[in-house]
N, CA, C and O of each residue as an XYZ file, in Angstrom:
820
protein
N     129.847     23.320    102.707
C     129.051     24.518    102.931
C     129.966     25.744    102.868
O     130.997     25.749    103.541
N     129.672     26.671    102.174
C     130.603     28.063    101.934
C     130.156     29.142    103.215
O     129.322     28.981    104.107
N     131.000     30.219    102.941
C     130.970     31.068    104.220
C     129.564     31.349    104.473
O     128.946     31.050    105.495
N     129.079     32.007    103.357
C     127.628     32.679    103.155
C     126.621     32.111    103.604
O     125.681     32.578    104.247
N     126.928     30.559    103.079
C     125.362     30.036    103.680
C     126.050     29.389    105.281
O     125.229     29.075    106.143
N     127.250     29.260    105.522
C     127.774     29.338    107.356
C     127.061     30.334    107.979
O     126.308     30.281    108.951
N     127.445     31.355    107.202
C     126.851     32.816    108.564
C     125.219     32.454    108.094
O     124.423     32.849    108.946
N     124.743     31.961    107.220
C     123.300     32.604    107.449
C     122.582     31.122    108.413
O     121.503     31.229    108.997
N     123.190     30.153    108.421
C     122.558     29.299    109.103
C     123.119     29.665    110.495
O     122.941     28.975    111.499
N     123.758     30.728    110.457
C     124.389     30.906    111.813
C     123.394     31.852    112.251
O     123.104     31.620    113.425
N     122.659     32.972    111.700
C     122.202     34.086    112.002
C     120.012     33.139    112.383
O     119.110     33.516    113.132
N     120.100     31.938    111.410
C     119.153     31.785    111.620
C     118.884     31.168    112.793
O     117.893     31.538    113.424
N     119.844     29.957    113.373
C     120.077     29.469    114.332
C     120.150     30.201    115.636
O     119.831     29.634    116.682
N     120.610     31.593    115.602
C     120.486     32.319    116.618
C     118.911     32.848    116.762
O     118.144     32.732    117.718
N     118.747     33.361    115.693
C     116.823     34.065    115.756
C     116.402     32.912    116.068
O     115.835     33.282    117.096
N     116.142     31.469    116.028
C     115.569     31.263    116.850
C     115.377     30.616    117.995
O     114.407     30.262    118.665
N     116.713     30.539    118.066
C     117.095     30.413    119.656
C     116.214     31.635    120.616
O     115.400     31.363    121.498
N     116.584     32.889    120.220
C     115.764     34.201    120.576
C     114.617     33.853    120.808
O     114.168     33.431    121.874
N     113.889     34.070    119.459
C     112.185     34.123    119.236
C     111.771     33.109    120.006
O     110.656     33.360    120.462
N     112.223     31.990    120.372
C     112.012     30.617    120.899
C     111.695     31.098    122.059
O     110.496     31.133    122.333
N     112.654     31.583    123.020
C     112.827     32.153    124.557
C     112.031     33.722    124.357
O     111.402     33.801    125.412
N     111.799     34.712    123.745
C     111.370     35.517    124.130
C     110.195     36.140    123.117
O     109.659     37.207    123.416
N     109.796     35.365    121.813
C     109.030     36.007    120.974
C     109.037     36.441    119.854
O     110.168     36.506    119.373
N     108.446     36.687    119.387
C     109.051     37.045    117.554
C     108.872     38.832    118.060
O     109.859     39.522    117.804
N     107.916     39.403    118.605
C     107.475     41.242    118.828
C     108.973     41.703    119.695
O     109.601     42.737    119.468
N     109.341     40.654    120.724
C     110.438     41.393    121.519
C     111.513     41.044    121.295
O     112.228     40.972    122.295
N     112.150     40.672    119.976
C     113.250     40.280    119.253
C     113.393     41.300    118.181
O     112.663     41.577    117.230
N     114.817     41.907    118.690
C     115.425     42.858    117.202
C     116.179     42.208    116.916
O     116.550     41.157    117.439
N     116.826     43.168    115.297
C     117.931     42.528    114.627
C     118.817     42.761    115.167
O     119.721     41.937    115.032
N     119.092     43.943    116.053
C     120.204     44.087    116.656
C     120.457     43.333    117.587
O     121.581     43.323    118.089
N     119.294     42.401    118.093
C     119.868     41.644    119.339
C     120.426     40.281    118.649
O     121.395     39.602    118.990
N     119.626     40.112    117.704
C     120.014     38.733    116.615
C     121.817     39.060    116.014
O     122.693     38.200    115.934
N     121.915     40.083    115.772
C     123.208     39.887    115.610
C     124.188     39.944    116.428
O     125.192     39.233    116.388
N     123.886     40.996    117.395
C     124.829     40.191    118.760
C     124.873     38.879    119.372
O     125.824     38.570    120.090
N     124.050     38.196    119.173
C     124.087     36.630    119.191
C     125.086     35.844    118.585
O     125.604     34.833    119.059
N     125.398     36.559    117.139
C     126.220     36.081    115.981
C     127.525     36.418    116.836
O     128.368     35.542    117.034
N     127.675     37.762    117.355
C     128.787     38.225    117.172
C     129.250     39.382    116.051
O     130.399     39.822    116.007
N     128.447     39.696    115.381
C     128.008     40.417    114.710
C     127.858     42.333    114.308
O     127.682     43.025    115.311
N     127.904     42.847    113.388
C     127.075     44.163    113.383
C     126.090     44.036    113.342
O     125.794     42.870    113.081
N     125.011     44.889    113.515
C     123.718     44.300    112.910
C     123.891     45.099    111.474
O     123.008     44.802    110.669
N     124.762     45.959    111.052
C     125.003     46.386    109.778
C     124.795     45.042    108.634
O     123.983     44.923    107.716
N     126.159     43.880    109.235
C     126.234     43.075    108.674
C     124.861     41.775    108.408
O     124.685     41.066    107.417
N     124.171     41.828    109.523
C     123.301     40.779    109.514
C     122.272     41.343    108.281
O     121.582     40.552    107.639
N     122.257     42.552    108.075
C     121.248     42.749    106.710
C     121.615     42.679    105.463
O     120.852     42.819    104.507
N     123.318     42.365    105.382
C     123.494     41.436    104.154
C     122.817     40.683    103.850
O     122.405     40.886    102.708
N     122.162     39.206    104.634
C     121.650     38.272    104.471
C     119.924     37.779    105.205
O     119.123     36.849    105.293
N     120.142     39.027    105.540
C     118.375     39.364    105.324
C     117.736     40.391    105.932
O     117.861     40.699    107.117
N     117.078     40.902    105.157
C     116.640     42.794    104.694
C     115.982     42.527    105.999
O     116.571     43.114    106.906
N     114.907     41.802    106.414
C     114.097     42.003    108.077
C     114.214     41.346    108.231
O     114.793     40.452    107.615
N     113.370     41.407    109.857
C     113.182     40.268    110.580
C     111.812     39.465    109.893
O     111.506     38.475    110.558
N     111.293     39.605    109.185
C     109.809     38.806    108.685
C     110.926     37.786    107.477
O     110.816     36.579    107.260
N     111.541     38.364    107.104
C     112.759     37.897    105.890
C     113.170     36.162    107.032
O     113.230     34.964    106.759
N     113.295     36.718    107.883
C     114.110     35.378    108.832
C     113.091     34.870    109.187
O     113.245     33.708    108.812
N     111.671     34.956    109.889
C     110.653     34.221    110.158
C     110.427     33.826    109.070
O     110.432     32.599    109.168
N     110.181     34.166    107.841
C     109.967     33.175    106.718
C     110.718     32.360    106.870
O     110.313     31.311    107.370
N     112.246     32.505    106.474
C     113.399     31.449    106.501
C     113.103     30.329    107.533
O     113.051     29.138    107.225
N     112.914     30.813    108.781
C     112.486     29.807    109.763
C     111.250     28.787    109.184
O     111.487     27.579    109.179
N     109.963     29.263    108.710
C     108.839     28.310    108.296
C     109.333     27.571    106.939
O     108.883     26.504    106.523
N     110.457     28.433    106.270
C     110.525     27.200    104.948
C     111.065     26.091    105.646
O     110.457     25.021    105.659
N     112.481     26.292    106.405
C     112.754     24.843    107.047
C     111.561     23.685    107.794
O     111.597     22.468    107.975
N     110.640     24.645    108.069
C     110.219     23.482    108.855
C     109.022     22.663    107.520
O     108.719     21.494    107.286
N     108.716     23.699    107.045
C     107.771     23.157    105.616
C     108.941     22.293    104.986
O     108.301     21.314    104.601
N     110.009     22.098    104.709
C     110.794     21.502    104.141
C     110.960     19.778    104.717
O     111.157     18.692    104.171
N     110.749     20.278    106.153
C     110.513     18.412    106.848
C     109.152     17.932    105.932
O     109.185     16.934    105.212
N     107.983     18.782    106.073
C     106.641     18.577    105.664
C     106.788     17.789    104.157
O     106.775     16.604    103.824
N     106.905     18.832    103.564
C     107.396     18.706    101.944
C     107.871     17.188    101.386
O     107.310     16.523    100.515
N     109.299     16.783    102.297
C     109.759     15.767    102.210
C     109.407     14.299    102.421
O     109.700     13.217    101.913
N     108.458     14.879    103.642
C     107.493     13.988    104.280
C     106.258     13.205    103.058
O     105.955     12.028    102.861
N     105.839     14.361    102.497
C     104.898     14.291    101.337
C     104.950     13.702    100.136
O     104.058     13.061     99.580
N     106.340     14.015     99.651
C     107.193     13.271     98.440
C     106.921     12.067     98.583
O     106.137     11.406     97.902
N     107.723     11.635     99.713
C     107.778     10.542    100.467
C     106.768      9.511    100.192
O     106.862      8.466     99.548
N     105.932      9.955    100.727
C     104.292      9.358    101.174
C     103.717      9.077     99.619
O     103.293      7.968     99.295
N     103.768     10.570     98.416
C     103.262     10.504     96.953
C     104.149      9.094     96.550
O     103.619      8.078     96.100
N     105.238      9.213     96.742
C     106.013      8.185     95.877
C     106.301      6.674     96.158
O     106.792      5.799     95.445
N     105.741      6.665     97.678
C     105.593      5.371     98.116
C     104.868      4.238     97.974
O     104.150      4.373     96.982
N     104.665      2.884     98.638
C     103.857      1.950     98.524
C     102.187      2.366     99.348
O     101.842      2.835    100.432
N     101.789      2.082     98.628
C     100.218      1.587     99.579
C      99.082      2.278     98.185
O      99.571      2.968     97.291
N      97.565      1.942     98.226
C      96.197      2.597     97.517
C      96.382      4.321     97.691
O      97.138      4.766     98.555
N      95.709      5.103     96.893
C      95.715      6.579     96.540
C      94.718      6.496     97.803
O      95.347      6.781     98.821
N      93.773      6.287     97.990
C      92.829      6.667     99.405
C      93.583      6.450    100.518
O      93.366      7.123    101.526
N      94.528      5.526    100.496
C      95.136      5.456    102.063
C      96.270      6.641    102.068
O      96.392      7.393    103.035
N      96.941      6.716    101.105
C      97.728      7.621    100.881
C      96.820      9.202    101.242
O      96.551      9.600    102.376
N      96.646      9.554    100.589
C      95.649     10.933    100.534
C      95.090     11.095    101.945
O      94.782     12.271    102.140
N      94.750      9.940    103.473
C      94.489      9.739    104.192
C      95.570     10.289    104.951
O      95.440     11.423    105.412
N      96.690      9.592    105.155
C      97.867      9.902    105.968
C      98.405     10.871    105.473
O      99.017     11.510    106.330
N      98.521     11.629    103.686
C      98.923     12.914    103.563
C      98.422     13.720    104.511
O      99.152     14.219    105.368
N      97.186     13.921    104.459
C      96.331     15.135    105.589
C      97.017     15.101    107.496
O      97.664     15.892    108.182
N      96.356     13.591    107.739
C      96.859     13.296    108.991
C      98.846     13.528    109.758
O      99.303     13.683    110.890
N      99.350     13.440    108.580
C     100.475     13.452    109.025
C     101.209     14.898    108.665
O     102.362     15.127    109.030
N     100.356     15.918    107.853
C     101.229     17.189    107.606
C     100.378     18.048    108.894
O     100.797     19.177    109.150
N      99.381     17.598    109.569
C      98.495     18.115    110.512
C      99.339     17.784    111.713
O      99.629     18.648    112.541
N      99.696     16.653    111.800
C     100.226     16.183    113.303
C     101.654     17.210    113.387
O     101.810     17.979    114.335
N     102.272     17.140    112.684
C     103.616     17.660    112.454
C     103.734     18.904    113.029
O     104.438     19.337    113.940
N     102.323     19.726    111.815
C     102.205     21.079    112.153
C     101.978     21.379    113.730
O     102.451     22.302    114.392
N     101.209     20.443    114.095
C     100.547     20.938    114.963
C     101.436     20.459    116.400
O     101.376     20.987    117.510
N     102.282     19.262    115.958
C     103.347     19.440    117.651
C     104.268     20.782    117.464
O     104.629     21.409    118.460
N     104.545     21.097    116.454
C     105.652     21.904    116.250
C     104.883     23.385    116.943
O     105.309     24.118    117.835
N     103.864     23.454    116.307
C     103.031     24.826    117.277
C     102.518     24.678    118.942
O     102.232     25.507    119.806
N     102.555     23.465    118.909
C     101.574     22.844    120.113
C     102.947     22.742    121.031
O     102.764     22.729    122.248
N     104.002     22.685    120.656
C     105.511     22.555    121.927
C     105.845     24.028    122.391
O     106.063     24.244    123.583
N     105.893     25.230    121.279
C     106.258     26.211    121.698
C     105.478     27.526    121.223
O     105.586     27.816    120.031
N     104.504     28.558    122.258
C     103.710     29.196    121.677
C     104.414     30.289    120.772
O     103.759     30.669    119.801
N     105.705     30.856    120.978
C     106.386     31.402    120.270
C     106.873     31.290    118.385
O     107.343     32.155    117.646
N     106.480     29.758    118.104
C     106.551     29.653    117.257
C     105.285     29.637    116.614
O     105.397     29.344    115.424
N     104.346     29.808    116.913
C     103.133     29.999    116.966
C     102.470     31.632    115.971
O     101.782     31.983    115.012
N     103.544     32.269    117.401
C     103.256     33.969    116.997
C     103.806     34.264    115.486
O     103.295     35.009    114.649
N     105.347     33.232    115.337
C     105.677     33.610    114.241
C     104.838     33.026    113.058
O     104.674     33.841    112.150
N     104.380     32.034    112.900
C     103.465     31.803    112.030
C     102.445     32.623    111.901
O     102.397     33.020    110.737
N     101.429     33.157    112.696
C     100.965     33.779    112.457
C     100.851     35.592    112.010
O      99.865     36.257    111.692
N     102.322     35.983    112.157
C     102.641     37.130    111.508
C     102.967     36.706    110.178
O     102.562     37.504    109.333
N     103.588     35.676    109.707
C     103.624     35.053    108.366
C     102.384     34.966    107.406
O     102.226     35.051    106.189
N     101.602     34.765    108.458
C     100.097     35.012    107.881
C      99.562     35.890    107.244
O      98.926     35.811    106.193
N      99.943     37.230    108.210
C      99.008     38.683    107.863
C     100.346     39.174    107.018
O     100.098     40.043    106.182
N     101.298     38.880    107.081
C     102.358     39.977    106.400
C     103.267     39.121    105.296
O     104.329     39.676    105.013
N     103.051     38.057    104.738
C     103.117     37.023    104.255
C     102.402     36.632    103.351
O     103.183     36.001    102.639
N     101.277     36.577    102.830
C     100.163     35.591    102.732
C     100.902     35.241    101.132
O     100.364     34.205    100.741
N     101.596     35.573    100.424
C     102.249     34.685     98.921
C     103.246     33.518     99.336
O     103.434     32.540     98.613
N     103.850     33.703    100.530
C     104.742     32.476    101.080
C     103.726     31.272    101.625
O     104.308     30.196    101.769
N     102.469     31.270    101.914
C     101.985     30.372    102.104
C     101.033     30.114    101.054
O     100.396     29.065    101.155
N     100.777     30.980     99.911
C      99.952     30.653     98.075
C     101.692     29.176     97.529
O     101.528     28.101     96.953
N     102.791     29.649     97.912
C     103.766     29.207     97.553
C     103.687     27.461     98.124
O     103.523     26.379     97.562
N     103.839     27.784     99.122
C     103.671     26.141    100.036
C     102.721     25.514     99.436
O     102.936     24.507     98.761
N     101.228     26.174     99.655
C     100.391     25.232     98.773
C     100.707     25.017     97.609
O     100.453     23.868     97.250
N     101.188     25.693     96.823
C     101.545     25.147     95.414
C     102.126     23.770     95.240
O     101.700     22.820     94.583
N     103.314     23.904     96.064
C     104.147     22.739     96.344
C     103.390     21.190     97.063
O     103.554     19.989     96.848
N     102.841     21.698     97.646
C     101.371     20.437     98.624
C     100.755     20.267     97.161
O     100.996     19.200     96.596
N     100.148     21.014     96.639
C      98.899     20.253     95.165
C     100.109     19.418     94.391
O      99.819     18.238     94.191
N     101.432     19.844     93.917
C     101.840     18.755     93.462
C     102.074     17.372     93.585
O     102.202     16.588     92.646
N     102.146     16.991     95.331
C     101.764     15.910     95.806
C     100.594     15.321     96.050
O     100.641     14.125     96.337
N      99.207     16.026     95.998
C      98.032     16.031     95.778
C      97.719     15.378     94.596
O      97.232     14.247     94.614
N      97.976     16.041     93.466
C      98.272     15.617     92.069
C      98.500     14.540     91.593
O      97.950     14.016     90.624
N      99.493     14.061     92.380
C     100.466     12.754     92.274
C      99.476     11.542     92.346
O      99.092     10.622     91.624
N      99.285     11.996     93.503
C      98.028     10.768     94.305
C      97.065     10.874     93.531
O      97.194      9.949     92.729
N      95.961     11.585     93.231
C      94.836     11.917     92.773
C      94.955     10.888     91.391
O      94.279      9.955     90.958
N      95.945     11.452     91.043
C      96.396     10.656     89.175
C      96.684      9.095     89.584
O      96.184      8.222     88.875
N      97.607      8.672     90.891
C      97.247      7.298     90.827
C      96.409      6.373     91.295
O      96.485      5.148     91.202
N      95.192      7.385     92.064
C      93.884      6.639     92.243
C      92.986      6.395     90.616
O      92.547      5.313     90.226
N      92.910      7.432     90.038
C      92.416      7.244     88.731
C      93.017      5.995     87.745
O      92.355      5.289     86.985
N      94.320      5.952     87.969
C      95.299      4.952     87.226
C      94.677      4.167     87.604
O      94.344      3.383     86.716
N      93.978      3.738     89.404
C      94.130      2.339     89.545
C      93.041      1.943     89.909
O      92.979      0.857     90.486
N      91.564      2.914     89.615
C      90.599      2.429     89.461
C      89.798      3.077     91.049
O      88.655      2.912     91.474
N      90.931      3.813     91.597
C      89.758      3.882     92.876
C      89.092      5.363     93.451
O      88.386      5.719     94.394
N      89.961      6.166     91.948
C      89.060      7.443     91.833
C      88.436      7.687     90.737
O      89.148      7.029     89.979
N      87.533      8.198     89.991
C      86.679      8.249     89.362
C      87.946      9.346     88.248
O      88.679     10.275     88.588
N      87.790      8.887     87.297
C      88.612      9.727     86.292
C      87.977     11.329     86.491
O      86.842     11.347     86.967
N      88.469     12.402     86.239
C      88.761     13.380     86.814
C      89.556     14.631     85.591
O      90.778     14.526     85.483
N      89.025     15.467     84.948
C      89.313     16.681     83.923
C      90.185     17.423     84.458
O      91.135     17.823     83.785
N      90.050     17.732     85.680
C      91.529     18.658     85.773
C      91.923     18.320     87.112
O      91.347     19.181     87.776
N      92.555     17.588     87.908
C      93.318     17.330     88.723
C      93.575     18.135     89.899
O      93.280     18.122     91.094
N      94.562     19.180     88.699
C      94.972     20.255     89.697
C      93.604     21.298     90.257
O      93.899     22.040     91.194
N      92.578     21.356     89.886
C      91.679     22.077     90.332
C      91.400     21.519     91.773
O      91.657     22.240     92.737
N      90.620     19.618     92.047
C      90.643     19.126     92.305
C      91.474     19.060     93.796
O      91.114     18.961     94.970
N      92.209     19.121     93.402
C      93.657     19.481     94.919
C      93.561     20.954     95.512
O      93.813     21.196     96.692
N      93.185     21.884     94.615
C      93.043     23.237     95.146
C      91.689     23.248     96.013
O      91.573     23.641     97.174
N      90.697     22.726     95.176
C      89.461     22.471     95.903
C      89.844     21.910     97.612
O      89.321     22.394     98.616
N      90.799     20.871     97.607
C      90.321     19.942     98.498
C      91.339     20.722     99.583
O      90.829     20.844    100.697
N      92.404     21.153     99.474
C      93.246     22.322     99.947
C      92.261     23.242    100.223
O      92.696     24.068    101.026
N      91.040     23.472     99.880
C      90.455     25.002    100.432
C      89.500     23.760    101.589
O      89.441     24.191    102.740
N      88.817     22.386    101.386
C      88.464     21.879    102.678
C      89.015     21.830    103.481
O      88.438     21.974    104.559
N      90.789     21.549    103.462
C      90.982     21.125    104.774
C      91.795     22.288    105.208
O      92.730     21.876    105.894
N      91.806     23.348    105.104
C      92.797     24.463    105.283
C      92.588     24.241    106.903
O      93.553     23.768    107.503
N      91.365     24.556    107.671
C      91.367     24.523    109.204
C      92.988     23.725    109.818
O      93.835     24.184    110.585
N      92.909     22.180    108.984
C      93.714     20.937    109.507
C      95.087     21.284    108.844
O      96.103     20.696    109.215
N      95.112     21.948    108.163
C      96.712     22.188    107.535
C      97.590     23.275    108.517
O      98.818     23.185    108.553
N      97.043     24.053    109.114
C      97.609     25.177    110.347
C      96.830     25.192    110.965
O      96.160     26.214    110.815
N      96.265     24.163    112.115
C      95.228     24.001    112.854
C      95.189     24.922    114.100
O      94.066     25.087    114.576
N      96.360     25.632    114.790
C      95.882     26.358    115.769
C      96.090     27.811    115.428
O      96.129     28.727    116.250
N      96.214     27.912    114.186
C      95.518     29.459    113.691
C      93.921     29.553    113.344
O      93.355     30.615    113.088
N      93.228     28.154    113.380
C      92.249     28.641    113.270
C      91.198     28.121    114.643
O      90.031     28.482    114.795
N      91.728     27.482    115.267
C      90.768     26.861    116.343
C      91.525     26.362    117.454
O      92.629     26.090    116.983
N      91.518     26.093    118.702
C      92.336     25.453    119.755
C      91.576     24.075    120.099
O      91.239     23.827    121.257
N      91.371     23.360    119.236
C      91.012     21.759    119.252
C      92.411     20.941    120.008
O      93.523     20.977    119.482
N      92.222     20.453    120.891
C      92.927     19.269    120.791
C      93.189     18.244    119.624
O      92.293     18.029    118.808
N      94.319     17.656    119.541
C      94.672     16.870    118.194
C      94.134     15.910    118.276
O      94.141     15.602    117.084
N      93.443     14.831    118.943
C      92.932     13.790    118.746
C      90.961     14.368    118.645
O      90.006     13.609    118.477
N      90.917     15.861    118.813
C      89.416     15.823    118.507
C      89.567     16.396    116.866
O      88.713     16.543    115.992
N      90.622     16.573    116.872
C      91.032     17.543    115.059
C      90.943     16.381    114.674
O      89.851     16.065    114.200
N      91.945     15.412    114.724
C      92.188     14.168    114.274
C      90.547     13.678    113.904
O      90.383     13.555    112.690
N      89.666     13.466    114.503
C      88.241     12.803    114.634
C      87.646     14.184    113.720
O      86.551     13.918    113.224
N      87.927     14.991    113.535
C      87.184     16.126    112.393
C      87.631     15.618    110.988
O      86.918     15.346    110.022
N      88.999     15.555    111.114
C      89.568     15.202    109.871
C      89.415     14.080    108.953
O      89.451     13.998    107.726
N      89.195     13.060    110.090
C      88.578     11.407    109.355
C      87.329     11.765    108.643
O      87.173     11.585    107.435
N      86.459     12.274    109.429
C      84.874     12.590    108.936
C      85.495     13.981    107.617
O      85.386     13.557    106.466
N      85.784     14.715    107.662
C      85.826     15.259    106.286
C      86.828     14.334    105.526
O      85.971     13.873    104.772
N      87.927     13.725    105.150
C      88.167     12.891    104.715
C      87.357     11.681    104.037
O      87.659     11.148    102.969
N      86.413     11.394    104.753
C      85.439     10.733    104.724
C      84.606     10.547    103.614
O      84.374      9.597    102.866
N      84.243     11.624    103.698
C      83.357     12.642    102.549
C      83.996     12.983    100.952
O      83.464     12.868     99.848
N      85.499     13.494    101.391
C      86.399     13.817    100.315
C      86.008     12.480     99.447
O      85.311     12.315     98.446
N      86.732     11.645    100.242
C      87.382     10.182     98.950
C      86.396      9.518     98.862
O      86.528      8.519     98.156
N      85.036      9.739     99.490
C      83.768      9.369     98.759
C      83.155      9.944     97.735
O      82.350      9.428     96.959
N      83.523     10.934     97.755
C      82.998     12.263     96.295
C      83.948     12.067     95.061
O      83.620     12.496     93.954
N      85.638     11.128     95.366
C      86.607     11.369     94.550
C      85.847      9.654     93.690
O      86.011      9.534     92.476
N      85.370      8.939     94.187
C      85.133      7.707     93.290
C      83.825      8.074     92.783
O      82.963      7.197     92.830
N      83.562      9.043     92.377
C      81.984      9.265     91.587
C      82.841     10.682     90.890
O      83.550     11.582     91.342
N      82.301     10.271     89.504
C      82.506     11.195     88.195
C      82.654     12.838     89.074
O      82.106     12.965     90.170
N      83.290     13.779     88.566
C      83.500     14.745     88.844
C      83.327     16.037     87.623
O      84.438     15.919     87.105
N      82.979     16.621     87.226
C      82.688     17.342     85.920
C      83.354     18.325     86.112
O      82.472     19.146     85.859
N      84.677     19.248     86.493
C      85.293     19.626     86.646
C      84.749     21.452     86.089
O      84.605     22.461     86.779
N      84.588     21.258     84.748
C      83.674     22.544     83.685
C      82.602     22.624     84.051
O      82.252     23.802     84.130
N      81.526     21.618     84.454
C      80.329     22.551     84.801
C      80.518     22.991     86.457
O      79.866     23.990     86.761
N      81.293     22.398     87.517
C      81.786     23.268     87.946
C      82.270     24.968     88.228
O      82.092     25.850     89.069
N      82.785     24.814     87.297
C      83.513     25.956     87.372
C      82.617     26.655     86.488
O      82.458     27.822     86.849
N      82.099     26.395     85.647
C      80.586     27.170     84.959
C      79.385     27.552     85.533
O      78.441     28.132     84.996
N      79.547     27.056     87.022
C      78.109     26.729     87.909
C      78.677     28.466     88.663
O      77.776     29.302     88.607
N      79.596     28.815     89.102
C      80.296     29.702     89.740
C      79.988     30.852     89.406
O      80.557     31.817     89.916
């Protein structure tokens, strides 16, 4: 690891040590770089704001997610069971990680309003594992062949958005989310083994 990316895992490691204990609103850069040891002159070498570092903070943790997903696309088991535990397990994740500390919470949700192409970005990255699956249920007989795929995943990404950042949109407990999610799930991979017309779709619009 070189100096550059030393200090910046150093500068990130401190923000959120901070934001952790006191908030993403009552955290400056100047206090983040006295943490370092720091100017705060210097800490804007390696990132222009503080929304610059709350991003940085959500790619790492999307990066467990991400990996998680690969994982799961490239592994053993049927495209329905798969596509099953994709949902369930990028939900659980999300949701201890928000559900342990409300602070990380706040920062997601300023990521939200002041953000919103960093999370068009994430999903991008989620439909490619979407994709994956989708194409080897069709391969193997247990989704209904299918014209455009990637539509398909965007679609099903706009059902479960509630379950993908679940306590930005509702304060469910996870085992009653969990019991929402089976039942739309439910529905999904019952609609995915019957023909899909993808164009009159999108012609119906």
């Amino acid at each position: 690891m070189n100096d550059k990316i030393d200090t910046r895992e150093q500068i990130l490691h401190a923000a959120m040590d901070r934001i952790k204990h006191y908030g993403y609103a009552k955290t400056t850069m100047a206090e983040i770089a006295r943490d370092c040891d720091m100017s705060a002159g210097n800490i804007y070498r390696f990132f222009a704001s503080k929304i610059d570092i709350a991003e940085a903070m959500a790619r790492k943790l999307n990066m467990e997610i991400n990996a998680q997903n690969a994982a799961l696309a490239r592994g053993p088991g049927s495209a329905p069971d798969k596509m099953r535990k994709f949902h369930h397990s990028a939900m659980k994740t999300t949701f201890e990680k928000l559900d342990n500390d409300a602070k990380v919470l706040e920062v997601a949700e300023v990521l939200a309003h002041e953000r919103p192409t960093f999370a068009n970005e994430e999903l991008a990255q989620e439909r490619v594992y979407l994709v994956q699956i989708l194409e080897q249920g069709v391969a193997e007989g247990d989704f209904a062949p299918m014209e455009n795929p990637h539509f398909i995943a965007e679609m099903m990404q706009s059902a479960t958005m509630k379950f993908r950042y679940p306590q930005l949109w509702s304060r469910l407990t996870l085992p009653k989310l969990e019991r929402e999610l089976d039942g739309v799930m439910d529905i999904v991979l019952a609609g995915l083994s019957v023909p899909i017309k993808t164009r009159e779709l999108l012609n119906a619009k």
